[in-house]
Phi, psi and omega in degrees: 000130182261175191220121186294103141037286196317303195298261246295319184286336183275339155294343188273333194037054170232156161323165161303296168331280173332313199286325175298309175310313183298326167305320183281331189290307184094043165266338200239096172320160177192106187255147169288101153279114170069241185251001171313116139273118181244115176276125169295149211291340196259265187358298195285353170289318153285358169292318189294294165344296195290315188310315194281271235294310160308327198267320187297329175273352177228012151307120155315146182256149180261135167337159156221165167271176195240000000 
């Protein structure tokens, strides 16, 4: 299933803008129909994936208590 810029920023709960920037970066696939961009529905599931993957190797580890 492909997703129009909008829905996808908006699965995202990001902006339009934002969601282009991520597109233009090449962080967010993103394919052309016509004169279109459209993000596959599974892109925005691996955009997220890597973000969390990203955040766990460079999360600081927390103290626990003894």
């Amino acid at each position: 299933m492909l997703l129009t810029v909008e829905e996808a920023a908006r699965r995202l709960s990001i902006g339009r803008t934002t969601c282009f920037a991520l597109i233009g970066s090449g962080e967010l696939e993103s394919v052309p129909v016509g004169r279109l961009r459209r993000v596959p529905a599974d892109a925005v599931r691996d955009y997220v994936t890597r973000l969390r993957a990203t955040n766990r190797t460079t999360a600081p580890a927390t103290a626990t208590a003894a």
